[in-house]
C-alpha positions as a Python dict, from the first residue, in 0.01 Angstrom:
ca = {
    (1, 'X'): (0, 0, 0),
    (2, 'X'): (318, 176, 62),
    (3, 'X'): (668, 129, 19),
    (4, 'X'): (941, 337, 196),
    (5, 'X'): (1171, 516, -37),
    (6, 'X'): (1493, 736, 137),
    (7, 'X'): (1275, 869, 412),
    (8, 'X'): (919, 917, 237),
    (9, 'X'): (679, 646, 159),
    (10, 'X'): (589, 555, -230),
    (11, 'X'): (159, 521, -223),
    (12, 'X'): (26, 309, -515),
    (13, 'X'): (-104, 607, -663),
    (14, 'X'): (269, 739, -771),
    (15, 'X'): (292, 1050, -505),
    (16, 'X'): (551, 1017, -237),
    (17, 'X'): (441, 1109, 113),
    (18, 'X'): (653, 1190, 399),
    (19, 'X'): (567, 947, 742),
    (20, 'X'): (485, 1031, 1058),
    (21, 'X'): (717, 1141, 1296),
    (22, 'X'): (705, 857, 1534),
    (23, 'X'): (619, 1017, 1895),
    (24, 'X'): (873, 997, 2165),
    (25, 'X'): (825, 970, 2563),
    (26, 'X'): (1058, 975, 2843),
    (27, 'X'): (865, 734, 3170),
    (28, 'X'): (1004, 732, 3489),
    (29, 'X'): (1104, 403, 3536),
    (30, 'X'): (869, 366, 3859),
    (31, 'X'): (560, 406, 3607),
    (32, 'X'): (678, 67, 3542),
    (33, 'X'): (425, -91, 3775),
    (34, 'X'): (138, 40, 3514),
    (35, 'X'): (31, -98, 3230),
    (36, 'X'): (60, 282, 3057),
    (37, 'X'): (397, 246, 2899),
    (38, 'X'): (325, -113, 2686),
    (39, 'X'): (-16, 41, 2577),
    (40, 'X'): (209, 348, 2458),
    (41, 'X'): (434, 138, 2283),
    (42, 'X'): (85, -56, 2135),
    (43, 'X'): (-33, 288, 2027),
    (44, 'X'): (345, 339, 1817),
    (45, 'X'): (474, 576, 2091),
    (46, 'X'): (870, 499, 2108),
    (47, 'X'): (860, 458, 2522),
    (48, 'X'): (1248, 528, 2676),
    (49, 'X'): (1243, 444, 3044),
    (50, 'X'): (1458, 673, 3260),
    (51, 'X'): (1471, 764, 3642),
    (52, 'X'): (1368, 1083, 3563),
    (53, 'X'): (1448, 1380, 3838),
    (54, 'X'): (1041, 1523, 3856),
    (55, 'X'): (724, 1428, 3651),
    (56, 'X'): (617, 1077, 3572),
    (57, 'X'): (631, 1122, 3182),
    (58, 'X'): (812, 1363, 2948),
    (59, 'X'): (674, 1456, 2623),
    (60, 'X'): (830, 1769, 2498),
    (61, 'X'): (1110, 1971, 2612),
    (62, 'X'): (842, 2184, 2775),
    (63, 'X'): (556, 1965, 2852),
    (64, 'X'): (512, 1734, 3186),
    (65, 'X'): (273, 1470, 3254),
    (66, 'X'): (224, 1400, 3633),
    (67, 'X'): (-2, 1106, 3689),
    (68, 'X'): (-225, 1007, 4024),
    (69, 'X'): (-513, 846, 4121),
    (70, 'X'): (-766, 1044, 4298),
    (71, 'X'): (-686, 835, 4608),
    (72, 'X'): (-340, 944, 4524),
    (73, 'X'): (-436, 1346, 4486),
    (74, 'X'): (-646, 1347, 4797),
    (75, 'X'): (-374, 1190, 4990),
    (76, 'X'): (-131, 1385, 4873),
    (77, 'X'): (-355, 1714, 4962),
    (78, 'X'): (-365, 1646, 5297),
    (79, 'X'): (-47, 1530, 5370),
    (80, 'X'): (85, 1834, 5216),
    (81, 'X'): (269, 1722, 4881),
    (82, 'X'): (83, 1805, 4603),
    (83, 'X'): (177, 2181, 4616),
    (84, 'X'): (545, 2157, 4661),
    (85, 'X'): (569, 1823, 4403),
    (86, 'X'): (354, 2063, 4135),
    (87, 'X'): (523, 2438, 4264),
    (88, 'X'): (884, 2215, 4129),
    (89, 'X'): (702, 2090, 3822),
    (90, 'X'): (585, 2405, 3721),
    (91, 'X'): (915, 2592, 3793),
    (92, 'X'): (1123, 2314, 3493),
    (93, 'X'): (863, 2307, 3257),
    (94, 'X'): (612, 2554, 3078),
    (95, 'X'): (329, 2294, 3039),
    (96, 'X'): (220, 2076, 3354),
    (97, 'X'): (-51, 1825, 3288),
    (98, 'X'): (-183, 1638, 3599),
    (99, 'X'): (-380, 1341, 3518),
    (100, 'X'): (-616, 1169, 3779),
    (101, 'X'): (-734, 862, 3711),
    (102, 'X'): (-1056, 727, 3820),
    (103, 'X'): (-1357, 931, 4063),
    (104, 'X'): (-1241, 1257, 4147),
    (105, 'X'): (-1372, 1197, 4511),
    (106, 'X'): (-1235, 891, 4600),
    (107, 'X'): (-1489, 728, 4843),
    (108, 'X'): (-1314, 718, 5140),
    (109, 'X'): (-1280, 1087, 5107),
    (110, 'X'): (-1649, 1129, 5116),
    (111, 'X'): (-1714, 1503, 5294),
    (112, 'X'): (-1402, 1647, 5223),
    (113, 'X'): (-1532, 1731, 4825),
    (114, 'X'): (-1467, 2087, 4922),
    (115, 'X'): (-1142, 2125, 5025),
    (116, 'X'): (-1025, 1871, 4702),
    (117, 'X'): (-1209, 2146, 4426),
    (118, 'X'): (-1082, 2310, 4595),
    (119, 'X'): (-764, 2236, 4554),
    (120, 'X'): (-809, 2143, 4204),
    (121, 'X'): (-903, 2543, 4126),
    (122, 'X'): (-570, 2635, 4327),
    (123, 'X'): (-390, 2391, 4103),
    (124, 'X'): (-526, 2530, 3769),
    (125, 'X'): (-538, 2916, 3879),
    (126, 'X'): (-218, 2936, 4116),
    (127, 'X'): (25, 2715, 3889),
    (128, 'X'): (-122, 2712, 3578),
    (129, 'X'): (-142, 2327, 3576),
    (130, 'X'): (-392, 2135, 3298),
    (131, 'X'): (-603, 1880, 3508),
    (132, 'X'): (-729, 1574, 3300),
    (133, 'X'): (-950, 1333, 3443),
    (134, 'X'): (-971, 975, 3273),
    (135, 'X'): (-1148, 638, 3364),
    (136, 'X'): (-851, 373, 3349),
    (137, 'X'): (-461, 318, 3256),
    (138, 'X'): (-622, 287, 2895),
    (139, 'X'): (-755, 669, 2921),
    (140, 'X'): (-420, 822, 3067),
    (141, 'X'): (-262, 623, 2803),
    (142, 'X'): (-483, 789, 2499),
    (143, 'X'): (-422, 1135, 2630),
    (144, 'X'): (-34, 1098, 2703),
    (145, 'X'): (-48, 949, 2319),
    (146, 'X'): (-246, 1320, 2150),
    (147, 'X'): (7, 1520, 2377),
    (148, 'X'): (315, 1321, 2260),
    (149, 'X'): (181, 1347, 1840),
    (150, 'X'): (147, 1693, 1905),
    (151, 'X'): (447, 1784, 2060),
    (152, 'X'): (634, 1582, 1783),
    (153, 'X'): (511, 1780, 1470),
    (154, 'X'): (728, 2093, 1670),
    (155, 'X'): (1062, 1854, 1645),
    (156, 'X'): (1169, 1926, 1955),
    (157, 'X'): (1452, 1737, 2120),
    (158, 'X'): (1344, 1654, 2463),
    (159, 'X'): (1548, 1737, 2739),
    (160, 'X'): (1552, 1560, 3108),
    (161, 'X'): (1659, 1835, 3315),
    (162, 'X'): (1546, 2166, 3249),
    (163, 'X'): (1692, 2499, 3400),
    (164, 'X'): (1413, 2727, 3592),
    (165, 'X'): (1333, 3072, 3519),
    (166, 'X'): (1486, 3239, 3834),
    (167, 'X'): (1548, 3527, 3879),
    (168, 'X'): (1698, 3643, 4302),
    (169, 'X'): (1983, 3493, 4432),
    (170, 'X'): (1773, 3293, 4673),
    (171, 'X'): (1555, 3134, 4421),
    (172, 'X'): (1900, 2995, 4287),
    (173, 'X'): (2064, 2893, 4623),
    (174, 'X'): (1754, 2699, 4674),
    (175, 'X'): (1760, 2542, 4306),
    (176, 'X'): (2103, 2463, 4378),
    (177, 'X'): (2028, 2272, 4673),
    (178, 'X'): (1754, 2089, 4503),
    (179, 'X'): (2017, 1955, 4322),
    (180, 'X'): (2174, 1707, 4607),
    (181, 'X'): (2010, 1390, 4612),
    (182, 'X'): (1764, 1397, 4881),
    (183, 'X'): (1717, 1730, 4927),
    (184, 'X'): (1347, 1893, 4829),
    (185, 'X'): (1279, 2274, 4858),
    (186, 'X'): (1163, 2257, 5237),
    (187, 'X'): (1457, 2095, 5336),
    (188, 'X'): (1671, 2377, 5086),
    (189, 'X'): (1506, 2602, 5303),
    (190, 'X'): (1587, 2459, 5644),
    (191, 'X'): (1971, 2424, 5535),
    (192, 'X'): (1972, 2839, 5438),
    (193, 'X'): (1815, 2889, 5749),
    (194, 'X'): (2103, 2716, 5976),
    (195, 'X'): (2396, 2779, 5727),
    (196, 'X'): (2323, 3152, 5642),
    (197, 'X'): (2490, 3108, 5228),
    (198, 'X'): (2568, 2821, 4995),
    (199, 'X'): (2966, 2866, 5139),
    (200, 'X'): (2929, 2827, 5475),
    (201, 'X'): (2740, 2525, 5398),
    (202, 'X'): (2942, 2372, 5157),
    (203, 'X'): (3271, 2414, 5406),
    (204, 'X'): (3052, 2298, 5701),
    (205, 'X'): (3172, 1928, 5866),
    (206, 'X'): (2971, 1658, 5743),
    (207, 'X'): (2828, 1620, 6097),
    (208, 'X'): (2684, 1981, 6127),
    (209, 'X'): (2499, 1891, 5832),
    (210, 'X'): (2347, 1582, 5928),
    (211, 'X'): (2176, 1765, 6214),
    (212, 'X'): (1943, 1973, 5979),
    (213, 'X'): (1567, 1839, 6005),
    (214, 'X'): (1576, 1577, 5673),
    (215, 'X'): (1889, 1531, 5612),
    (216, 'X'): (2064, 1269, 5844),
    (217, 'X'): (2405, 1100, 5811),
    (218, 'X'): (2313, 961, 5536),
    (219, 'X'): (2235, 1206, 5281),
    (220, 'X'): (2507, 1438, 5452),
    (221, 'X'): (2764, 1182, 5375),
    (222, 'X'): (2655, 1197, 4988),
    (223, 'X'): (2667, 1532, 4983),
    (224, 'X'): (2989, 1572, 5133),
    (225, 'X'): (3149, 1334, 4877),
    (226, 'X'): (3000, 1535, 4581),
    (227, 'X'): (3117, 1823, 4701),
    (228, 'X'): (3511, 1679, 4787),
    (229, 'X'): (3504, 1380, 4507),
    (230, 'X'): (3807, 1567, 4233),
    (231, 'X'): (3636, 1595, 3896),
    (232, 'X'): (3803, 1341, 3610),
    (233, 'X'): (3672, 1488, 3326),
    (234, 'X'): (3414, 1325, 3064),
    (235, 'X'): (3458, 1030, 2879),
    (236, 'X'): (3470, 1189, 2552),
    (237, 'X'): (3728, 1429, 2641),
    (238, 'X'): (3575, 1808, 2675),
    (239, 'X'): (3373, 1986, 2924),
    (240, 'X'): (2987, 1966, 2884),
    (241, 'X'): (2701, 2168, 2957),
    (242, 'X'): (2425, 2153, 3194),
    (243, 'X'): (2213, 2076, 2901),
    (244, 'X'): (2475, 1851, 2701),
    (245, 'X'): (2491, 1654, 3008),
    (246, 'X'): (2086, 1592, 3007),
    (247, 'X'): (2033, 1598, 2647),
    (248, 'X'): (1898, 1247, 2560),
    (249, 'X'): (1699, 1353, 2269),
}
């Protein structure tokens, strides 16, 4: 039996042991519609639900769980997706894990086996990404559980948003972009194209920037109220970092 003395647990034996650093995951709050994050908090994982900006669960500062269903990954093959979402994943965070649950060839994709290994080797070669396949919810649950004990014993303090490891001014210009809400790399891309430099469009009329392919009035207007709304200054009273600002750890 133990007892828990300032930090360390007493064992009937005398000795004092230290406990377990309880593991810690950030979900996106859309995993919500799986049963994954209430068999993580079964398992002892502390689960904090956030809308996070990429990646369906965080476990380390450095360490990304994506999460599909084959059907998912096949669909998101040939609709053109996958690469981009995992090309962003892999650009935030050292360690990308994708998990797929269930068959890797979803029946329906019957005949196309090639061109999914094929995609899987692209995934693991290209982009460096860890593919795990499990059965169920229970499966992804088990393995998101070993990554998030293991990333623990390291004590790091996990942070949402991650800079990139650019290094050209138009790997930035297009991370900066990212940024809007709304905006992915392709359309990043298709705004440099028209604009020529981050200043021409961030003085450009809201309606010239509707008129780029996937934007629209809508996320134009956003933008344009980012970019014009005066700053106030943080609640506490000081400037913040980039980092600051994300740090939830």
């Amino acid at each position: 039996m133990f007892r828990q003395v300032s930090g360390y647990c007493r064992c009937g034996r005398g000795g004092l042991v230290k406990p377990e650093r309880r593991p810690r995951v950030y979900v996106d709050v859309r995993e919500e519609k799986s049963p994954i994050p209430v068999i993580l908090e079964r398992l002892g994982v502390q689960v904090i639900r956030r809308q996070l900006p990429m990646g369906d669960y965080l476990v380390s500062e450095s360490t990304v769980v994506e999460r599909k269903t084959s059907v998912d990954l096949a669909k998101s093959l040939f609709d053109g997706r996958l690469f981009e979402q995992v090309s962003r994943l892999a650009e935030h965070y050292d360690k990308v894990f994708l998990i797929v649950e269930g068959r890797p060839i979803p029946g329906r994709y019957r005949g196309r086996e090639r061109s999914i290994y094929g995609a899987i080797v692209r995934l693991e070669l290209e982009y460096d990404v860890r593919i795990i396949n499990t059965v169920d919810p229970s499966g992804t649950a088990f393995v998101i559980e070993a990554l998030a004990r293991q990333e623990s014993r390291g004590g790091q303090r996990i942070v949402i948003h991650k800079k990139p490891r650019l290094s050209s001014p138009e790997e930035w210009q297009v991370y900066i972009l990212q940024s809007f809400p709304g905006i992915g790399r392709k359309t990043a891309e298709r705004i440099l194209e028209r604009f020529g430099s981050l200043y021409n469009f961030f003085t450009a009329p809201k309606a010239e920037i509707s008129r780029v392919e996937g934007v629209g009035e809508k996320k134009a207007e956003d933008i344009k109220r980012i970019l014009l709304t005066p700053y106030k200054g943080s609640k506490r009273g000081k400037h913040r970092s980039l980092e600051d600002f994300y740090e939830l750890g």
